[in-house]
C-alpha positions as CSV (number, residue, x, y, z in Angstrom):
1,X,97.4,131.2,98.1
2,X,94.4,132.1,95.6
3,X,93.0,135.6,95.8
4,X,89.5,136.5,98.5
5,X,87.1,137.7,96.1
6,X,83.9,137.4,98.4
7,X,84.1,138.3,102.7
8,X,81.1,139.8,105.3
9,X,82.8,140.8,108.2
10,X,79.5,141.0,111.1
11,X,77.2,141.2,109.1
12,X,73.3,141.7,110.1
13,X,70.5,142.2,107.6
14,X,66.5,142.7,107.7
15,X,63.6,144.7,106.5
16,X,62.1,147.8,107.8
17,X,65.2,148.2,109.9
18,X,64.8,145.0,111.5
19,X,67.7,142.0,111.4
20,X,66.3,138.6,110.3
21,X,70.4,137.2,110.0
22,X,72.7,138.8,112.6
23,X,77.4,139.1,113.0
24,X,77.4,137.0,109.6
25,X,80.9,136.7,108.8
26,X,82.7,134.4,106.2
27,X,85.1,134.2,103.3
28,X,85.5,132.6,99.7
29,X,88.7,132.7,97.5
30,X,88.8,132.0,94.2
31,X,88.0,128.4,93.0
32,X,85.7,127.7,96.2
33,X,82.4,127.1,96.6
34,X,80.6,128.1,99.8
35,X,76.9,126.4,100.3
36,X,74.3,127.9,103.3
37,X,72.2,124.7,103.9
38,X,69.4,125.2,106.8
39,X,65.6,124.9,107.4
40,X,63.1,127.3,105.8
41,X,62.9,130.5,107.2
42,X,66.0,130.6,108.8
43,X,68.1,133.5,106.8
44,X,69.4,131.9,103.7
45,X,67.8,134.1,100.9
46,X,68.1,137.5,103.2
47,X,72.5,136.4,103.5
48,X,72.5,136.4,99.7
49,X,70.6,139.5,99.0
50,X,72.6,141.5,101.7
51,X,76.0,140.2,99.9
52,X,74.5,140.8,96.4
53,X,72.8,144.8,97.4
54,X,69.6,143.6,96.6
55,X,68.8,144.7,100.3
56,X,70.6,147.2,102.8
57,X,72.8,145.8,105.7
58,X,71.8,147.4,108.8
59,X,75.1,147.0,110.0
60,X,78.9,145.5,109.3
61,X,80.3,145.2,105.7
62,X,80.8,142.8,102.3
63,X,83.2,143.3,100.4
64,X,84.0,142.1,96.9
65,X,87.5,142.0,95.8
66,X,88.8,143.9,98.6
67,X,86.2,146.7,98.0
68,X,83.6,147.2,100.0
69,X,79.9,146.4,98.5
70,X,78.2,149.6,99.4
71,X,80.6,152.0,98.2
72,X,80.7,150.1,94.3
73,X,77.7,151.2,91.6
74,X,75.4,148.3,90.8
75,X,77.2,148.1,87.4
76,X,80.6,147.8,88.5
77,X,78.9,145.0,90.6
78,X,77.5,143.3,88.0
79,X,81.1,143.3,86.1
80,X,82.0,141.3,89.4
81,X,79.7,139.6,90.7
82,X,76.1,137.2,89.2
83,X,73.4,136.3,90.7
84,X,70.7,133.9,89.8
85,X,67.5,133.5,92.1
86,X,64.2,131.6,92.1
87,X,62.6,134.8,91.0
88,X,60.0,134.1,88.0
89,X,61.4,136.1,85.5
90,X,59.0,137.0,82.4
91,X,61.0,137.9,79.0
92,X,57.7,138.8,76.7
93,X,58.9,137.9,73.0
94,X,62.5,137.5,73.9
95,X,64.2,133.8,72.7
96,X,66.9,132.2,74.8
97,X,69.6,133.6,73.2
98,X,68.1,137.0,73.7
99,X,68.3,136.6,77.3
100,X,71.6,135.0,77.7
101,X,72.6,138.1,75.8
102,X,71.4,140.0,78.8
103,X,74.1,139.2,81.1
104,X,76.6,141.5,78.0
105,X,74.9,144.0,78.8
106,X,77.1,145.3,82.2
107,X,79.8,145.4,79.2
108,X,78.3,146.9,76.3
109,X,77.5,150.4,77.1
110,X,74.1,152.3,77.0
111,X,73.5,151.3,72.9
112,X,73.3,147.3,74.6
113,X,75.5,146.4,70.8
114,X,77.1,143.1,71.3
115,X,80.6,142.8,70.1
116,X,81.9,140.0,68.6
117,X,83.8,138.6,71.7
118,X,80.1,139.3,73.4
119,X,78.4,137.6,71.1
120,X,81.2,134.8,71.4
121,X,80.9,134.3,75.0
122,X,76.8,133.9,74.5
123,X,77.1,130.8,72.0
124,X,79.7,129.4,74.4
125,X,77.5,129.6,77.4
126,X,74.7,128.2,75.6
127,X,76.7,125.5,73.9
128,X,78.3,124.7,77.8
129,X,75.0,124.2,79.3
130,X,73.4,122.7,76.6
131,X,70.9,125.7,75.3
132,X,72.3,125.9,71.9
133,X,69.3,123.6,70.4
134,X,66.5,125.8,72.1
135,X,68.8,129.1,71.7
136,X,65.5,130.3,68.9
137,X,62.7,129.6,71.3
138,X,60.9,131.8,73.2
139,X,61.7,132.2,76.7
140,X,57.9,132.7,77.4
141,X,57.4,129.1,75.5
142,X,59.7,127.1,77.9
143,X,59.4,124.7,81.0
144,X,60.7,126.2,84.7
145,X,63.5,123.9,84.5
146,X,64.5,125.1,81.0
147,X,63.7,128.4,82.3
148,X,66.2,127.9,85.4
149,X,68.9,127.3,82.9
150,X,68.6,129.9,80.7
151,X,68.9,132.4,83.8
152,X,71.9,130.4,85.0
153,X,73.7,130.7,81.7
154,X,72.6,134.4,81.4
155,X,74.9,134.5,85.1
156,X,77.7,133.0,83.6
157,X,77.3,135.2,80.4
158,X,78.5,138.0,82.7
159,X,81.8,136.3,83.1
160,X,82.2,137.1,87.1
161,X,84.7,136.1,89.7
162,X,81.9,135.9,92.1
163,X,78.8,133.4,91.6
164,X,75.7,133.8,94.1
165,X,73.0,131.1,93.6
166,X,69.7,131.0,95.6
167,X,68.9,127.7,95.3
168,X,70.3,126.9,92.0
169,X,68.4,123.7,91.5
170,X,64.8,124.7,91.6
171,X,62.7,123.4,89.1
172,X,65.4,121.3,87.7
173,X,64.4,117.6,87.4
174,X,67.6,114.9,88.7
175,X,69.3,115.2,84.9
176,X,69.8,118.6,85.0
177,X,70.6,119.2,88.8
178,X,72.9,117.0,88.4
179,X,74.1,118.6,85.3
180,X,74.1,122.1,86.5
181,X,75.8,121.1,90.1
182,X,78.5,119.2,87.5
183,X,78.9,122.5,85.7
184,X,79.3,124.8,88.4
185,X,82.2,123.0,90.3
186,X,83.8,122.8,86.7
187,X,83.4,126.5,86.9
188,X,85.1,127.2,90.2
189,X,87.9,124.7,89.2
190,X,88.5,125.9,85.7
191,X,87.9,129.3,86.0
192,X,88.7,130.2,89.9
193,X,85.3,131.5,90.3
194,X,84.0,132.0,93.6
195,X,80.6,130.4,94.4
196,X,78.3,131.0,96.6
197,X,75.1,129.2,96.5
198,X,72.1,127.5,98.9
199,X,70.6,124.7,99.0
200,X,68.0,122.1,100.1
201,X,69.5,119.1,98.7
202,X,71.9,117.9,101.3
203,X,73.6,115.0,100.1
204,X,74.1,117.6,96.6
205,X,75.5,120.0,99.2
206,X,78.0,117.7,100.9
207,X,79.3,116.2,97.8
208,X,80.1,119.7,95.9
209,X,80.6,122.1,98.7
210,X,84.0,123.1,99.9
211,X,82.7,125.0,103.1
212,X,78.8,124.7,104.2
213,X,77.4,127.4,106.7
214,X,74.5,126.0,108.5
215,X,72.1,129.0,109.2
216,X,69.3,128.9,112.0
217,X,67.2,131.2,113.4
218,X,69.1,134.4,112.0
219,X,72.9,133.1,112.9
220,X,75.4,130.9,111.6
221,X,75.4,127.7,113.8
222,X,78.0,125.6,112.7
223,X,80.6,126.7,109.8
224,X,83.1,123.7,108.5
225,X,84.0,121.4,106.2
226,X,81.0,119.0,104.9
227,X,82.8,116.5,106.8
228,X,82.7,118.1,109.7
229,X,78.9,119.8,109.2
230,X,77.9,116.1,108.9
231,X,79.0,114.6,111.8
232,X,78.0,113.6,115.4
233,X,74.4,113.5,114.1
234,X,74.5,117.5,113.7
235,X,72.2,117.6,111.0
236,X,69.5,116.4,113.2
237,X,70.3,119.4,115.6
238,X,69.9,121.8,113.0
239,X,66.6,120.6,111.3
240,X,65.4,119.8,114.3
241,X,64.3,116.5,113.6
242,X,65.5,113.1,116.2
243,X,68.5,112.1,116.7
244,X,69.4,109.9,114.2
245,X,67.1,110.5,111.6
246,X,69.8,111.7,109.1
247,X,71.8,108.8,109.4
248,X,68.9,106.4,109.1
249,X,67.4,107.7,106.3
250,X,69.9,109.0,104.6
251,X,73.2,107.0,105.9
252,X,75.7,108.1,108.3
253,X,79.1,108.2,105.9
254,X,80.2,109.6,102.8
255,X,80.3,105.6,101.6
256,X,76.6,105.4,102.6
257,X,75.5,108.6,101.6
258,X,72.7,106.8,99.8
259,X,70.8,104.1,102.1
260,X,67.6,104.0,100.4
261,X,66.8,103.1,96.7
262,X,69.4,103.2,94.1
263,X,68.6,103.1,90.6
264,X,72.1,100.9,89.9
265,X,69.7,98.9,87.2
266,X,70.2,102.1,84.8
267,X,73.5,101.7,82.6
268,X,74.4,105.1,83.1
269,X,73.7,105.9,87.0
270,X,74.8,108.0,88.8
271,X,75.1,110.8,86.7
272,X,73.7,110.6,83.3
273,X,76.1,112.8,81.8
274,X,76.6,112.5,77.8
275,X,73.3,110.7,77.6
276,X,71.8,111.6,74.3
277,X,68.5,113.5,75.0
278,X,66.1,111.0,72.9
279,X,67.7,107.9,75.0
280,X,67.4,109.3,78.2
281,X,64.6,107.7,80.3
282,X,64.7,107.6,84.0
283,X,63.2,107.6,86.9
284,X,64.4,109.9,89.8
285,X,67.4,108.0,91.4
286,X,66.9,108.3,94.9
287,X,64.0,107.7,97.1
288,X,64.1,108.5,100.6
289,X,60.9,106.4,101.7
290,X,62.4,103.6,100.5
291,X,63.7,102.2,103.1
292,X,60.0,102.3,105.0
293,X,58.9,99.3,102.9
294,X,55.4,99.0,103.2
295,X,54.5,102.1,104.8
296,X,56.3,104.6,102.2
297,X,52.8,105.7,100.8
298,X,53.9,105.5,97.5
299,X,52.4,102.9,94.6
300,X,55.3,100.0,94.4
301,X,55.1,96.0,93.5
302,X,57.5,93.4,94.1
303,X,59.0,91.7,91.6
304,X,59.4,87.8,91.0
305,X,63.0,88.1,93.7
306,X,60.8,89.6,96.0
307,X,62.8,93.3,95.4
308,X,60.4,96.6,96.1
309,X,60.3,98.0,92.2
310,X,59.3,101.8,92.5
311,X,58.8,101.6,88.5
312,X,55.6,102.9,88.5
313,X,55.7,105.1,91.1
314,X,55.1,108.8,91.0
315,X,55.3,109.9,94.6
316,X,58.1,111.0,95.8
317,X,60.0,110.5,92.6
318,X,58.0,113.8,90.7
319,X,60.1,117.1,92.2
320,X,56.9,119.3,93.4
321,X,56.7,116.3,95.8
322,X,59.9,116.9,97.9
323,X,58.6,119.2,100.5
324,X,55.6,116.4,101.2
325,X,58.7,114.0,101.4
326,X,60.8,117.1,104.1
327,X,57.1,117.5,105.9
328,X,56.7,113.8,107.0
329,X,60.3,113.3,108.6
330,X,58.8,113.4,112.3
331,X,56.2,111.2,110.8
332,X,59.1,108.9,109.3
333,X,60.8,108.7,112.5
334,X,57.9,107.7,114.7
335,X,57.2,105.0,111.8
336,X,60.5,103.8,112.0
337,X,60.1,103.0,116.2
338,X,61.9,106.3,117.4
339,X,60.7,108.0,120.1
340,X,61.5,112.3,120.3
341,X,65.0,111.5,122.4
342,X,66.2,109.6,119.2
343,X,66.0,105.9,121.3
């Protein structure tokens, strides 16, 4: 059986003495990957900072390999455990690999002098999630998404059994989330890290997660297998949106997890991996307004077959758009001739 790196046994967290998640209990092992999916608001981030010390529990216990959280320094944590948030992070004058460096540093004493198997693991990280061209710019002079993988590789730098990711793919346009989603289950295979990670993309969620915990309104809801979390029109429950709206928009099995618009015209979709960067040229894959024809609200044309082309399209497609896309789901149902029962 592989080792438990990561449990919370009744957990309940807060500010100012005041629980916002309440009896939180789960359990990784080495080589899993545990996602919290769930609406805004609903506990995510405050889970992950109570299992990562960032906060104080107000009551029950983590504990990391066996040993409980609150008792271990925050350097021994960091030997054990990485996190990466959506934080903006500002690293005046440092380059890339300066920052990558950074997550040595639990390692390398009060001097912060790399070794040679420190500076080792840097150029490997960087090389792994492809940093190694921009490893001399400054971290000031780069995009979010670049940004988002620097941090992530400065995580991994630390070499932990325990991976915590607050929403991991933020900022990151389709290439790299699906790049870095790629990387991190390679990560958990290879390496029997334990990850635990939220996030907003669901259909990313189902497909890498071993164990998704639904959190609403403070509490777990629903804890399971992502077949399990995606059945009997659940999802609907817990975003609160009508019954059925998942499945319609979305599609109701794993061999229709993508109903709307595929990009299948592109020689190299799904996952663009190996693409050379100066050939890559995409739009984003999946649209879930597709399937509204007319009344998506987004610029389209048909073309001579009479097929919806999205080619010139920028809405939803650009990334800053998806919570527009998340806000008009009640809209999108009543469009699509559902009343609030779901009939």
């Amino acid at each position: 059986m592989t080792e438990l790196l990561l449990r919370a046994r009744d957990l309940s967290a807060g500010y100012d003495g005041k629980a916002v998640v309440r009896d939180i209990s789960f359990a990784v092992r080495s080589g899993e990957i545990l996602t919290l999916i769930g609406p805004n608001g609903a506990g995510k981030s405050t889970i992950l900072k109570s299992i990562t010390k960032q906060i104080q529990s107000i009551s029950g216990a983590v504990y990391l390999c066996d040993r409980a959280v609150s008792e271990i320094d925050l350097n021994e944590i960091a030997k054990n455990m990485s996190i990466l948030t959506t934080d903006r992070v500002r690293a005046d004058k440092l380059t890339v690999r300066d920052v990558v460096s950074l997550g040595r540093y639990p390692y390398t004493g009060t001097l912060g002098i790399l070794s040679e198997r420190d500076r080792a693991v840097v150029e490997d990280t960087l090389r792994r999630l492809r940093l190694d061209g921009l490893a001399e710019r400054g971290f000031e002079t780069l995009s979010d998404g670049q940004r988002q993988r620097v941090m992530l590789a400065r995580a991994v730098c630390q070499e932990p059994e325990v991976l915590v990711l607050d929403e991991p793919t933020s900022y990151l346009d389709v290439r790299y989330e699906l790049e870095m989603l790629s990387f991190l289950r390679a990560l958990a295979r290879e390496r029997g890290l334990a990850l635990v990670l939220s996030l907003h993309e669901l259909t990313l969620a189902r497909r890498l997660s071993d164990t998704l915990l639904c959190v609403k309104n403070g509490v777990i809801d629903r804890a399971g297998t992502p077949e399990r979390v995606f059945a009997d029109d659940y999802i609907d429950e817990l975003y609160d949106m009508p019954r059925g709206s998942y499945a319609r928009y979305f599609g109701a099995s794993e061999g229709q997890s993508h109903a709307f618009f595929q990009n299948r015209a592109c020689g190299n979709f799904p996952c663009h991996g190996g693409v050379p960067e100066a050939e890559f040229n995409c739009l984003f894959c999946y649209c879930p307004l597709y399937a509204l024809g007319e009344k998506c609200g987004g610029s389209f044309r048909y073309t001579e077959k009479g097929r919806k082309s999205c080619v010139d399209c920028p809405f939803p497609h650009e990334r800053a758009n998806y919570d527009k896309v998340l806000a008009r789901y009640p809209e999108l149902a009543a469009l699509a001739g559902r009343t609030d029962d779901g009939v």
